[in-house]
MILUM-981412 format. One record per residue (C-alpha): chain; x, y, z; residue in three letters. Coordinates in pm, whole numbers. Layout:
N
NODE  tiro       X       Y       Z  drendo
NODE     A       X       Y       Z     ALA
...
***
This chain:
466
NODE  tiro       X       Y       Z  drendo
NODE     A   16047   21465   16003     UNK
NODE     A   16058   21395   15576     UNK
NODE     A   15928   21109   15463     UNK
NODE     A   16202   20839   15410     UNK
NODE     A   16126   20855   14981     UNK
NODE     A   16226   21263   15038     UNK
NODE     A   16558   21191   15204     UNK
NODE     A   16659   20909   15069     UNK
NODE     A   16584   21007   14649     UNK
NODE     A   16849   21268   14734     UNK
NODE     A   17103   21002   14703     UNK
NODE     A   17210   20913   14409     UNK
NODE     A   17544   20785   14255     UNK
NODE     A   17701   21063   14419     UNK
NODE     A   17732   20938   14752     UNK
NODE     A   17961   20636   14616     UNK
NODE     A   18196   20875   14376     UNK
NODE     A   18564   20830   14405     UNK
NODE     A   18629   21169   14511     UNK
NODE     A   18477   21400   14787     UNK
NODE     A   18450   21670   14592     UNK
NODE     A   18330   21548   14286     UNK
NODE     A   18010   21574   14161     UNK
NODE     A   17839   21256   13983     UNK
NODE     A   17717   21305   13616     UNK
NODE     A   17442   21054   13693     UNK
NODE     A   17291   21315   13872     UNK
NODE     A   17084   21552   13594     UNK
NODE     A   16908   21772   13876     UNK
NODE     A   17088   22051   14102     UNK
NODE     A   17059   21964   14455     UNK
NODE     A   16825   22177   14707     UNK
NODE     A   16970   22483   14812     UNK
NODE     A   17164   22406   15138     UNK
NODE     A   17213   22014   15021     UNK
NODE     A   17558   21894   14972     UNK
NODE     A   17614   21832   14617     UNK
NODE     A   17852   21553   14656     UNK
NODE     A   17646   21349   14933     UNK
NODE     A   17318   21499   14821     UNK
NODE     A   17215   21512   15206     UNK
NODE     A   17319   21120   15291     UNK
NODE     A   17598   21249   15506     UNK
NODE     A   17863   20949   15348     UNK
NODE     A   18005   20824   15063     UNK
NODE     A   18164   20530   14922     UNK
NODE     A   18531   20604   14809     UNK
NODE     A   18753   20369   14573     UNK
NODE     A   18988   20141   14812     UNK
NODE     A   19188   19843   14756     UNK
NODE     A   19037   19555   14797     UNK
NODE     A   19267   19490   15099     UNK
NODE     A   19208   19816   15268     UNK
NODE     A   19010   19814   15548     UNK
NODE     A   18758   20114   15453     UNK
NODE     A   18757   19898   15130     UNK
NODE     A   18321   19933   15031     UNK
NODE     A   18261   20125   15356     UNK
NODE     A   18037   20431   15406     UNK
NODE     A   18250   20715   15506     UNK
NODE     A   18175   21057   15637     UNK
NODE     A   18125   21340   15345     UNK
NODE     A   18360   21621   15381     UNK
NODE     A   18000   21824   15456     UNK
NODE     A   17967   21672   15779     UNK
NODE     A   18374   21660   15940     UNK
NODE     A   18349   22001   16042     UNK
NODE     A   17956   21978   16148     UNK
NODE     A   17894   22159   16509     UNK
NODE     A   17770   21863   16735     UNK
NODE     A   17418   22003   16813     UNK
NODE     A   17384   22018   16411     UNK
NODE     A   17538   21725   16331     UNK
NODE     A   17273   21523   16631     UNK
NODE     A   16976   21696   16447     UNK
NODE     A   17037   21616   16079     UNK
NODE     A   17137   21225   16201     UNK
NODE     A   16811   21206   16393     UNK
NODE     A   16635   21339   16085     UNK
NODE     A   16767   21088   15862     UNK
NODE     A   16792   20790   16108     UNK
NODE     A   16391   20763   16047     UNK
NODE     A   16341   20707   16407     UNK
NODE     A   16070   20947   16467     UNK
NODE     A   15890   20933   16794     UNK
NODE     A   16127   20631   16874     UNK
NODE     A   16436   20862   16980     UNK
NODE     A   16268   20862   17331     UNK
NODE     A   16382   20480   17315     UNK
NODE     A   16736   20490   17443     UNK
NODE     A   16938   20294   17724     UNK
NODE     A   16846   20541   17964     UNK
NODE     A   16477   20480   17974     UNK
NODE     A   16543   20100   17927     UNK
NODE     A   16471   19923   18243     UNK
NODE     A   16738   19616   18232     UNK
NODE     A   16463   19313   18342     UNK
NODE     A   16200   19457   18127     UNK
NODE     A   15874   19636   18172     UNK
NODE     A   15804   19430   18424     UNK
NODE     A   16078   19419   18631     UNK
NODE     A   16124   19042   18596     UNK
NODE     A   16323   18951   18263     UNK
NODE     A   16655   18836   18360     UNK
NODE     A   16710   18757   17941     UNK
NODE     A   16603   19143   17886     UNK
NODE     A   16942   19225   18097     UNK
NODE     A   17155   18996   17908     UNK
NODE     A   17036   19144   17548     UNK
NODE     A   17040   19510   17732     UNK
NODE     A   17416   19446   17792     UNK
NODE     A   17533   19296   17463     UNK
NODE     A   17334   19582   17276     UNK
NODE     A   17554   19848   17482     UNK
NODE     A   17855   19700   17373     UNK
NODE     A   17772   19656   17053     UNK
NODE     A   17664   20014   16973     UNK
NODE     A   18002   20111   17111     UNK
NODE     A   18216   19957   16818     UNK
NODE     A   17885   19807   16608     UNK
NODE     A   18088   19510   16402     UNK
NODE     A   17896   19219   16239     UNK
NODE     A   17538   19140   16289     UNK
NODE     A   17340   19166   16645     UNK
NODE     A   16958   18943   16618     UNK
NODE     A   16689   19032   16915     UNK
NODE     A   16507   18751   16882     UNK
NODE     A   16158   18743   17147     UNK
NODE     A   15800   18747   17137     UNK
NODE     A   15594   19124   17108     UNK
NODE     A   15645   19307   17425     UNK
NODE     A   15928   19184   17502     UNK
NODE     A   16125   19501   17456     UNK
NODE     A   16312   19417   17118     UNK
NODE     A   16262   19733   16933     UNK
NODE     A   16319   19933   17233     UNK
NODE     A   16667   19768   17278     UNK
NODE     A   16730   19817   16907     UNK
NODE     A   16612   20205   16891     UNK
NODE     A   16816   20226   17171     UNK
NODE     A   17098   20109   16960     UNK
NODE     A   17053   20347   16716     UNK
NODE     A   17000   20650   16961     UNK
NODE     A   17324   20610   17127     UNK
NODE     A   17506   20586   16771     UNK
NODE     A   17370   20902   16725     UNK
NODE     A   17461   21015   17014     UNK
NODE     A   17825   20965   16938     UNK
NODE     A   17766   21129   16614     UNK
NODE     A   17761   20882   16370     UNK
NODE     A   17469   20777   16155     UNK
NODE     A   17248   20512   16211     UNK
NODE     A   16921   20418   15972     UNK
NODE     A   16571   20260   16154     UNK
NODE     A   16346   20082   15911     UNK
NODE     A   16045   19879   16023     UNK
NODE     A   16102   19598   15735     UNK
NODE     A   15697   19607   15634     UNK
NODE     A   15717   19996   15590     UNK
NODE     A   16040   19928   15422     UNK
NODE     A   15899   19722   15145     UNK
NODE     A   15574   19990   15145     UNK
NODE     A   15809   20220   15040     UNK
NODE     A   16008   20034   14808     UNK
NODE     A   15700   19917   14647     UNK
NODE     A   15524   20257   14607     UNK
NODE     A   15857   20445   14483     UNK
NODE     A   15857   20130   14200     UNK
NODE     A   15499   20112   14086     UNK
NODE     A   15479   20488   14051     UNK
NODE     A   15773   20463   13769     UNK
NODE     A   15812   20870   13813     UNK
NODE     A   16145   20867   13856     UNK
NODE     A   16368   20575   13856     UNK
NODE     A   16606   20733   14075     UNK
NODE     A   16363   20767   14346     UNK
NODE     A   16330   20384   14415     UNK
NODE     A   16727   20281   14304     UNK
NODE     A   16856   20590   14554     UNK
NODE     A   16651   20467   14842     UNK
NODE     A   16721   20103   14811     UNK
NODE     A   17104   20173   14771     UNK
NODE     A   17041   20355   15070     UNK
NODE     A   16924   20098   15268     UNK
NODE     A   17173   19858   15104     UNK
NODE     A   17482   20036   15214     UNK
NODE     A   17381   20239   15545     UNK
NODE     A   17674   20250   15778     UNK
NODE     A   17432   20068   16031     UNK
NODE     A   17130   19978   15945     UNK
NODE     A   16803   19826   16210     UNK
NODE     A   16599   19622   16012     UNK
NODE     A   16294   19618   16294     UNK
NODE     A   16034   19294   16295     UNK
NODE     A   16220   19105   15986     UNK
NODE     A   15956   18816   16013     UNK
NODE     A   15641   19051   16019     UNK
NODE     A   15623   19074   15619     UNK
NODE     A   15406   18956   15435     UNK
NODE     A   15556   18687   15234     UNK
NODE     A   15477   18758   14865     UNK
NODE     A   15725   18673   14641     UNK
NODE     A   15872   19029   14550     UNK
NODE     A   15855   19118   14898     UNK
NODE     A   16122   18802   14978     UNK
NODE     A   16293   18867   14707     UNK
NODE     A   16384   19254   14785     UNK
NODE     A   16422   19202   15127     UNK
NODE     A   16690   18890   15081     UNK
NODE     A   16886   19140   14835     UNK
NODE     A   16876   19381   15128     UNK
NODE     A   17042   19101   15381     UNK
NODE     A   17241   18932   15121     UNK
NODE     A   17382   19283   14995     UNK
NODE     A   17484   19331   15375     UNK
NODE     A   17619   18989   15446     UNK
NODE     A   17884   18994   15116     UNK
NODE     A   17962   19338   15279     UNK
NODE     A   18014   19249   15616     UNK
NODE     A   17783   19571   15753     UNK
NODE     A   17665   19627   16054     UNK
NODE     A   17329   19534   16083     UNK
NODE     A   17071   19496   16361     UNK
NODE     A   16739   19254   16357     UNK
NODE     A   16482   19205   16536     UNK
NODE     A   16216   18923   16500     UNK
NODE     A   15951   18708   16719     UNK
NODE     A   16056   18377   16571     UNK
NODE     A   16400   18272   16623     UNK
NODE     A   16594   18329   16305     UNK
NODE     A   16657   17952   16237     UNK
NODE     A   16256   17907   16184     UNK
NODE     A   16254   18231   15948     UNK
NODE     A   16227   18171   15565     UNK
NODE     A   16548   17956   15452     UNK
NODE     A   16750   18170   15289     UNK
NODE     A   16737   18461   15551     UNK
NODE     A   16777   18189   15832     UNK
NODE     A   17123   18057   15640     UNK
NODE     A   17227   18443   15690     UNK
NODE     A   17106   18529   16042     UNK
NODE     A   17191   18205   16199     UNK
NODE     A   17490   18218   16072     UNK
NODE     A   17746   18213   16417     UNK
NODE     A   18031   18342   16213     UNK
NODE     A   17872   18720   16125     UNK
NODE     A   17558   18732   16370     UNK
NODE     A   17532   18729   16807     UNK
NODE     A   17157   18597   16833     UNK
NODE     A   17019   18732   17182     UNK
NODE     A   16685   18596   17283     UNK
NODE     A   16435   18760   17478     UNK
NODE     A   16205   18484   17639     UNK
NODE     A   15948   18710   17782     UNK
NODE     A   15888   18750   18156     UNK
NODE     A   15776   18467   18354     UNK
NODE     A   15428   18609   18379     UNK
NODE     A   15381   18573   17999     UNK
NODE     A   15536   18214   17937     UNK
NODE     A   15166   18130   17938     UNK
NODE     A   14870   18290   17752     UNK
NODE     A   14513   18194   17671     UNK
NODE     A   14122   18279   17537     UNK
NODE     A   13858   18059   17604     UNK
NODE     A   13903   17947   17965     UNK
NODE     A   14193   17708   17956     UNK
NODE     A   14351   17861   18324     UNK
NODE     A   14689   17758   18415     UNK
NODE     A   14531   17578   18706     UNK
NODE     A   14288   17386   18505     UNK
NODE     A   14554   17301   18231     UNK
NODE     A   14814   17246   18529     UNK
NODE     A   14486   16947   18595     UNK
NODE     A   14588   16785   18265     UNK
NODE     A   14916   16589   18268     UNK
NODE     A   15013   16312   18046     UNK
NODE     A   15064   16103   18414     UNK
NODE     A   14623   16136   18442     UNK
NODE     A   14545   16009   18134     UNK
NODE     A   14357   15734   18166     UNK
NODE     A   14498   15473   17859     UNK
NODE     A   14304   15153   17984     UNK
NODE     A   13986   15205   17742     UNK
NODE     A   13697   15070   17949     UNK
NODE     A   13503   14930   17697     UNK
NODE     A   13702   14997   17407     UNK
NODE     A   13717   14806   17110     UNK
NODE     A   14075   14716   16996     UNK
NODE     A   14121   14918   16756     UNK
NODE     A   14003   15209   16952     UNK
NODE     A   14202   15107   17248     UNK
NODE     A   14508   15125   17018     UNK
NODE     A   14439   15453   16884     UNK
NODE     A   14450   15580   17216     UNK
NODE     A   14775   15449   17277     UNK
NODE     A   14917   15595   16971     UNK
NODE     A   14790   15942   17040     UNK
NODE     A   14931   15916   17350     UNK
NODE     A   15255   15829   17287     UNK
NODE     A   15271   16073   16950     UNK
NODE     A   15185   16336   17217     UNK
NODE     A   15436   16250   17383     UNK
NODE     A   15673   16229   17121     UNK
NODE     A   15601   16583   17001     UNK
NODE     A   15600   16715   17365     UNK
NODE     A   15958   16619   17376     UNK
NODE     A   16060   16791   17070     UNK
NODE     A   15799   17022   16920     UNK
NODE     A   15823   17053   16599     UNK
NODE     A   15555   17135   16313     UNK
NODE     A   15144   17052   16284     UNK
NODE     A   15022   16836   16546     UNK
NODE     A   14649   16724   16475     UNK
NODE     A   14464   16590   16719     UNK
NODE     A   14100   16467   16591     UNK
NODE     A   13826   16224   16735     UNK
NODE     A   13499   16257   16899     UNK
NODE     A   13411   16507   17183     UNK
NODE     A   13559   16380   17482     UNK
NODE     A   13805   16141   17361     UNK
NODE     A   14076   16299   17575     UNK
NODE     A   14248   16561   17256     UNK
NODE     A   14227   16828   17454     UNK
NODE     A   14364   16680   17787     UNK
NODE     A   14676   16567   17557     UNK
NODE     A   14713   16881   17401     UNK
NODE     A   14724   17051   17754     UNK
NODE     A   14969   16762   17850     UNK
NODE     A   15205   16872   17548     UNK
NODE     A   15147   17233   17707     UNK
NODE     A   15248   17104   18061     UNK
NODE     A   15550   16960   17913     UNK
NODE     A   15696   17232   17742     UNK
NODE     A   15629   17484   17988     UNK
NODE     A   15787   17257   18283     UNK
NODE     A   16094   17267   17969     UNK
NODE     A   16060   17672   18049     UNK
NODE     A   15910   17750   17700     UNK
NODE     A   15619   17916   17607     UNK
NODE     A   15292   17835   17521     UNK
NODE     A   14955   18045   17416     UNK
NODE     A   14640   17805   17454     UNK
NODE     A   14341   17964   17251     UNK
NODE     A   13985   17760   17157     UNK
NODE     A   13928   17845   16837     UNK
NODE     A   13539   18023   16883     UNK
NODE     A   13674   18233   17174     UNK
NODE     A   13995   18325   17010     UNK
NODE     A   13784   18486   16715     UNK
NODE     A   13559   18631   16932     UNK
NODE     A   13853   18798   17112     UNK
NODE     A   13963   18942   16793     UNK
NODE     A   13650   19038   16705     UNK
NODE     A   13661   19266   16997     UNK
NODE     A   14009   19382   16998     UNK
NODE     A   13926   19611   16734     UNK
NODE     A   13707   19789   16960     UNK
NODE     A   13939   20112   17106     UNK
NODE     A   14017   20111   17418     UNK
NODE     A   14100   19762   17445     UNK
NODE     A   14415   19681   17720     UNK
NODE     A   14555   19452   17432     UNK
NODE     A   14459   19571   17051     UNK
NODE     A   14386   19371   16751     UNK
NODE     A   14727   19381   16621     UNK
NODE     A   14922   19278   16937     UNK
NODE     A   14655   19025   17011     UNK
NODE     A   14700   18891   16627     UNK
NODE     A   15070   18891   16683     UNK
NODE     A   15048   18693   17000     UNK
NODE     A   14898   18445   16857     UNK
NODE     A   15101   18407   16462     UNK
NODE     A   15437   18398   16659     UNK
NODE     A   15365   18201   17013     UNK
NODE     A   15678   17967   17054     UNK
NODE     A   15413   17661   17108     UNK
NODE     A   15017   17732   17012     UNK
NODE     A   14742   17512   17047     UNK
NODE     A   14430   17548   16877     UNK
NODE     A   14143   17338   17077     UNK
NODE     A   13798   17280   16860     UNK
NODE     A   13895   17395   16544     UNK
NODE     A   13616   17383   16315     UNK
NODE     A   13345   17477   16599     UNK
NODE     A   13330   17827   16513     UNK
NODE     A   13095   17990   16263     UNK
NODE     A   13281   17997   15931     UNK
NODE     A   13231   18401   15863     UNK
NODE     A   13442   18484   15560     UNK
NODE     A   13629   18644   15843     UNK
NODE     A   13660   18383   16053     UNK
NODE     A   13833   18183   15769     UNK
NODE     A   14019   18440   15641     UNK
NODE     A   14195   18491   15976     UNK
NODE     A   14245   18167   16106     UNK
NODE     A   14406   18113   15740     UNK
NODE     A   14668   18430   15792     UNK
NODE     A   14761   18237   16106     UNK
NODE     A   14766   17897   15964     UNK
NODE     A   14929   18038   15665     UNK
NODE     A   15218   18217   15881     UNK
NODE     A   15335   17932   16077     UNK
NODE     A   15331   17705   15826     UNK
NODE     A   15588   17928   15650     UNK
NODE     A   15749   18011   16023     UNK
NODE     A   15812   17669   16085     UNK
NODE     A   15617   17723   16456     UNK
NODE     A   15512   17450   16679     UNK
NODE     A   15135   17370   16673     UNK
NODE     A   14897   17131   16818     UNK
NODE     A   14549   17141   16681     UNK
NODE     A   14247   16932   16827     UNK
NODE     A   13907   16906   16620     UNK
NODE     A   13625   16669   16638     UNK
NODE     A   13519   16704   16257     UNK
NODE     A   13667   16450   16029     UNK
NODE     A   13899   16633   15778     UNK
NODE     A   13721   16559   15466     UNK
NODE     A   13453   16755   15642     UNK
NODE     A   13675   17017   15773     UNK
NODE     A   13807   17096   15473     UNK
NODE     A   13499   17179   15294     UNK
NODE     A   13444   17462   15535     UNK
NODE     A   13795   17545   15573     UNK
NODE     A   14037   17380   15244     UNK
NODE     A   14256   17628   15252     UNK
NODE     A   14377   17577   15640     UNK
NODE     A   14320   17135   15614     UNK
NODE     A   14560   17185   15289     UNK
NODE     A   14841   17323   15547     UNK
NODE     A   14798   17134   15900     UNK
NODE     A   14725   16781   15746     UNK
NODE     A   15000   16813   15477     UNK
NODE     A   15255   16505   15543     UNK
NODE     A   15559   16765   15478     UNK
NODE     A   15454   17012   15786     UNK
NODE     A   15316   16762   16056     UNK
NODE     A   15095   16490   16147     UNK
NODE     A   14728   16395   16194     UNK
NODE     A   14637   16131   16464     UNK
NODE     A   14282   15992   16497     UNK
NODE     A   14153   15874   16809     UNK
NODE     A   13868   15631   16767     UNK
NODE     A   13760   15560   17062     UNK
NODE     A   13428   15741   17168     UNK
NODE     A   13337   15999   17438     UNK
NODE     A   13519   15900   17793     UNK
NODE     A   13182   15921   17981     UNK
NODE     A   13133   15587   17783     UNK
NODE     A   13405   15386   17929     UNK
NODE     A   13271   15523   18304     UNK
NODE     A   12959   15386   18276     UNK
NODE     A   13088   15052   18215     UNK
NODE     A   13372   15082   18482     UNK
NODE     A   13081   15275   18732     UNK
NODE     A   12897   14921   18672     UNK
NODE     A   13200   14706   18799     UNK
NODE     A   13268   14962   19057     UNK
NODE     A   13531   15106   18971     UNK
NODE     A   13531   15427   18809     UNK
NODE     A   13839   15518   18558     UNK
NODE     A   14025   15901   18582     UNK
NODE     A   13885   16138   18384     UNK
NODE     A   14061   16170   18057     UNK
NODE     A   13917   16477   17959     UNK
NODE     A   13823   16638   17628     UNK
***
């Protein structure tokens, strides 16, 4: 297959002249021999129309391609469609509950993506966590359009912008980068795969909102695909995909067996242990103040349990009872069917660590993307691992991403932040900002304090945990 800046710098203003057989003078070069000189290999152009006419800034089949034989016409589409390896992906070899056999959402999304590549109209968003058979569903979008013979264009958005960037810096040929972004601009259909996966410098934002914006004003159709539901994506592309009046948003929750995930020993039976119903809340020889700490943190738990929302900081002494409320928030919103990836902090690295070893069931990347996108995460013990340049450096990227996501997350830490942020500033500037969240301290000391005292009246207290 060519490399997307080799097909796509054959279009130039000649795919959107007024007349089939015209030739545009913006184009200085001849074409290849066997290249249409009006498309320049695109396969459509863009012909004048009233503004009332219903073809009026649509892509339209060049005259190259009317009289194509089917079994040539299949072959150039799946050359240009950029789908490589991915036209294996079609509704055929999509199992309708998922890879596992169990995803009654994956059947709902499986059905609305058939219809819509029938008569594609408006904007389709497969919304779900990795591995929950998004991309497949969209490739197989594409495949079938192809199928029918008409053209359809696959662009994982971070390649996208790789492209994009690489055909600007190198300032060969101005053409090359303004062909291929008009391209993507004004493909007939266009799959925009893992929209939320970029990372999000300022030129990357900007190109990729002039890519959705472009294709909102036209009213193209237009497929995405992202972990994080579009109304937690970066505001102006959430205005756009949220929007009920262009876009059907189809979420893919994940089979049942993966509404839970941890690293570092957190079991669903042992977090199944810690429900806001055992904490113990009457502070056997607490002081007041530390009494009503407790009390706050518990009902703030609660609070956020009931409507996740931001950074939730948990901090206070080992075995104050954080981490039994953070698995209690976990409980909650996993008895409200969400989802909910559990990871202490020194384990989680380690795990990463290793995931770069090959042969790994789960690799770096899908591990790394587990963790930046899970509906609800918690991180327990923050600040006990060894601060590696590494270790900072990826706990920032994942910081750093749902902060901008908007994602739920509950973090629990013994240090005190002052001293957690001189080890980690970058990552205390995000979860303790007042903007994105809330840190609650809980003053009273270690639990095993308060049983002594209640052992001595006979009359032990429940355990309260972490």
């Amino acid at each position: 297959m060519k490399d997307l800046k080799e097909i796509l710098s054959k279009i130039g203003s000649g795919a959107t002249s007024g007349d089939r057989s015209a030739t545009s003078s913006a184009i200085v070069e001849e074409p290849e021999a066997g290249v249409c000189p009006i498309c320049r290999g695109a396969g459509f152009v863009r012909l004048p129309r009233l503004v009332d006419h219903p073809r009026f800034g649509k892509a339209e089949p060049c005259e190259c391609v009317l009289d194509e034989a089917e079994d040539v016409r299949r072959t150039r589409l799946e050359r240009l469609s950029n789908l490589g390896a991915l036209t294996r992906f079609t509704f055929d070899t999509l199992s309708p509950l998922g890879r596992h056999g169990d995803n009654p959402w994956s059947e709902r999304a499986t059905a609305v993506a058939r219809d819509y590549a029938a008569a594609p109209a408006g904007w389709l968003v497969l919304s779900g966590p990795s591995g929950s058979g998004k991309t497949h569903i969209a490739a197989a979008i594409a495949n079938d359009r192809i199928g029918r013979g008409e053209p359809a264009l696959f662009m994982v958005v971070s390649d996208l912008l790789d492209h994009l960037r690489s055909s600007y810096e190198a300032a060969v040929d101005e053409l090359d980068y303004d062909a291929m972004f008009e391209q993507v601009r004004n493909a007939p259909l266009l799959i925009l795969d893992d929209i939320d996966a970029v990372s999000p410098t300022p030129w990357a934002n900007e190109k990729l909102h002039q890519v959705v914006n472009h294709r909102y004003n036209a009213q193209l159709p237009t497929v995405y695909t992202c972990a994080v539901r579009p109304s937690a994506l970066d505001p102006r592309l959430a205005t756009r995909l949220a929007d009920a009046s262009v876009s059907t948003v189809v979420t893919l929750e994940g089979s049942g067996q993966a509404a839970y995930r941890q690293v570092g020993g957190m079991t669903r039976e042992r977090l199944a242990e810690m429900q806001f119903r055992d904490f113990d809340l009457r502070g056997a020889g607490l002081k007041p103040e530390e009494r009503e700490s407790l009390e706050a943190a518990f009902r703030a738990s609660q609070a956020f349990a009931d409507h996740p929302h931001g950074w939730f900081t948990l901090q206070g002494a080992n075995g104050c009872g954080k981490t039994h409320l953070a698995a209690a928030i976990a409980n909650r919103v996993l008895a409200d069917g969400g989802e909910v990836f559990f990871a202490v902090v020194p384990d989680l690295l380690d795990h990463l660590r290793a995931s770069f070893a090959p042969g790994k069931d789960v690799g770096y990347d899908e591990l790394f993307e587990q963790v930046r996108n899970a509906p609800l995460l918690v991180l327990d013990d923050l600040g006990a691992q060894a601060s590696s340049p590494w270790a900072q450096e990826k706990l920032y990227q994942i910081v750093n991403y749902r902060t901008v996501a908007g994602l739920p997350t509950v973090v629990t830490t013994d240090q005190q932040l002052d001293q957690l942020s001189g080890a980690h500033p970058r990552i205390v500037a995000r979860i303790a900002d007042p903007h994105a969240g809330s840190v609650i301290a809980i003053l009273s000391p270690h639990y095993r304090l308060g049983r002594m005292v209640e052992q001595q009246r006979g009359n032990p207290p429940p355990r309260r945990g972490r």
